[in-house]
Legacy VTK file of the C-alpha trace (Angstrom):
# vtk DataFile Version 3.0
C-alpha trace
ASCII
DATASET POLYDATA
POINTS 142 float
6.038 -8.004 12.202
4.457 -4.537 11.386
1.585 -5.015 8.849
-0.055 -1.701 7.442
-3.099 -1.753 5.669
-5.192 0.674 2.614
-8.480 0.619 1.129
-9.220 1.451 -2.484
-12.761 1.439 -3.964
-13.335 1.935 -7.962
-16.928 2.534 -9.456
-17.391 2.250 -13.101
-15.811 0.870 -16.117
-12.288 2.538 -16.379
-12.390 5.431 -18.779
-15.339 7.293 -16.875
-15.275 5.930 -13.225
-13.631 7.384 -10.671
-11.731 5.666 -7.443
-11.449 6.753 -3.944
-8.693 5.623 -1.305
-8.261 5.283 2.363
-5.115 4.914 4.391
-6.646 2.896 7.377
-3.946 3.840 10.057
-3.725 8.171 9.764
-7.375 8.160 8.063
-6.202 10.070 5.203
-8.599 9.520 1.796
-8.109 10.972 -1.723
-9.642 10.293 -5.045
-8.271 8.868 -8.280
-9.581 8.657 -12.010
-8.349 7.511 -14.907
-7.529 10.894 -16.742
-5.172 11.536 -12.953
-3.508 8.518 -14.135
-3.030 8.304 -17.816
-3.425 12.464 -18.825
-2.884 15.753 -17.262
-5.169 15.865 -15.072
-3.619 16.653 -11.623
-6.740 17.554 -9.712
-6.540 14.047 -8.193
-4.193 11.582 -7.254
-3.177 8.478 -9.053
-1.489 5.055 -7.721
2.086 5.933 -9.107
1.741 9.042 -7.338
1.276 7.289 -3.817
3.938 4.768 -4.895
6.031 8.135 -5.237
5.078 9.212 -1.621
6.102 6.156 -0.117
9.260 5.467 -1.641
9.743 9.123 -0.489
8.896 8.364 2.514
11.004 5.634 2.971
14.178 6.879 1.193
14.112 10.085 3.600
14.289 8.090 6.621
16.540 5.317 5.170
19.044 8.118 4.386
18.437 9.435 8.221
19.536 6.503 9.426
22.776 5.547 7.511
24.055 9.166 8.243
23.227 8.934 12.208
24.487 5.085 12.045
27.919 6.771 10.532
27.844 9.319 12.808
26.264 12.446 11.443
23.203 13.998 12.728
20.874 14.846 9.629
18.757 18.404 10.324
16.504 17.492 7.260
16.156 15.250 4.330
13.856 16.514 2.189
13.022 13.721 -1.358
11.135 14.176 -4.363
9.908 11.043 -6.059
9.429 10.791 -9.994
7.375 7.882 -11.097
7.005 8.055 -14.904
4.260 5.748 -16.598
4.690 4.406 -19.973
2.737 2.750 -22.745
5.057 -0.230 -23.563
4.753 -2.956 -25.803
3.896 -5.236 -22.486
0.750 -2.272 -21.875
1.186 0.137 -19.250
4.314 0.286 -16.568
5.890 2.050 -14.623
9.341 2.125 -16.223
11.274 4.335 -13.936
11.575 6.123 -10.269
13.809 9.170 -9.761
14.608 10.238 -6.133
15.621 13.889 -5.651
17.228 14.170 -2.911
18.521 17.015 -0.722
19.574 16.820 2.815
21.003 19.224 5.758
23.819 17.385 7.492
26.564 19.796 9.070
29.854 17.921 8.997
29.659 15.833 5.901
31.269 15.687 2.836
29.470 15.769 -0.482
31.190 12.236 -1.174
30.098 10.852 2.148
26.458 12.175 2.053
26.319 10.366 -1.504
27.144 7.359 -0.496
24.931 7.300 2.427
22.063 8.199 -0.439
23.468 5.678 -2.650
23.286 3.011 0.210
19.645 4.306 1.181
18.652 3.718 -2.529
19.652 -0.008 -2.537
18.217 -0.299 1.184
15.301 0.984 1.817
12.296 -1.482 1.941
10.182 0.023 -0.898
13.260 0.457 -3.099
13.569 -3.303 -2.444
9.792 -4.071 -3.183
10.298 -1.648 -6.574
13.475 -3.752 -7.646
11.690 -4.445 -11.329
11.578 -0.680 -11.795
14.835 1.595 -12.406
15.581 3.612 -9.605
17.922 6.796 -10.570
19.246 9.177 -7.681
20.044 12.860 -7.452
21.644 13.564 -4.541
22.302 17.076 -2.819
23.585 18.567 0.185
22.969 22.354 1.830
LINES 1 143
142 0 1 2 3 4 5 6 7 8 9 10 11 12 13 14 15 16 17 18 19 20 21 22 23 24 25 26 27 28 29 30 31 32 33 34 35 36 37 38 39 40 41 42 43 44 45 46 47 48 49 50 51 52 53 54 55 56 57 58 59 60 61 62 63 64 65 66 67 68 69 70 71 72 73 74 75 76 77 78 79 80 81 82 83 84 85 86 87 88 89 90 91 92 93 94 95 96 97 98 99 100 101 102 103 104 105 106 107 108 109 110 111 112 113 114 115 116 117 118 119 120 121 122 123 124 125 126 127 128 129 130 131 132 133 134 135 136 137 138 139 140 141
């Protein structure tokens, strides 16, 4: 069992304090505030925007695998996530995910490289944990 672990750390009440992150294993910290998370302020990061990075993350080397498992040798896999927040009647939620995906496989068909993205959609572990939240896929090969 692989168990990964983050800090987060919040001062304040929520309209004027300001948060700070740590991911434990690389190190990494950022910073977070409530105008990064519900206005345009994109001087800082914001939960949905990590939740964007790991599905990412995950998707990209989902993908790798299904094409090397069916016999294709990816040179990249390059994926944009889009996590949109929205006021709903419920409060705030995070109502949909888009994955952008574009990938470098020589020997592939367009058909075959979407359905290895389509498969890495369903499969990938944080696609799985995000099952409550739509999940729409652009797919696109070089």
């Amino acid at each position: 069992m692989s168990k990964h672990f983050a800090d987060a750390r919040w001062e304040g009440n929520l309209a004027k304090g300001k948060g700070t992150y740590t991911l434990r294993t690389s190190g990494q910290e950022g910073a977070y505030r409530f105008s990064s998370r519900f206005e345009n302020d994109k001087q800082q990061s914001s939960p949905e925007e990590l939740i964007g990075a790991a599905h990412a993350a995950c998707f990209s080397m989902a993908l790798s695998h299904g094409l090397d498992q069916a016999g294709f040798t990816p040179e990249s896999v390059e994926t944009e996530a889009v996590v949109t927040l929205d006021k709903t009647d419920a409060g705030f939620a995070i109502t949909g995910i888009l994955l952008k995906t574009r990938g470098k496989v020589p020997g592939i068909s367009k058909e075959q490289f979407l359905e290895q993205a389509e498969g890495a959609k369903k499969n990938c572990p944080v696609s799985k944990a995000l099952q409550a939240v739509s999940i729409e896929l652009e797919a696109e090969l070089d």
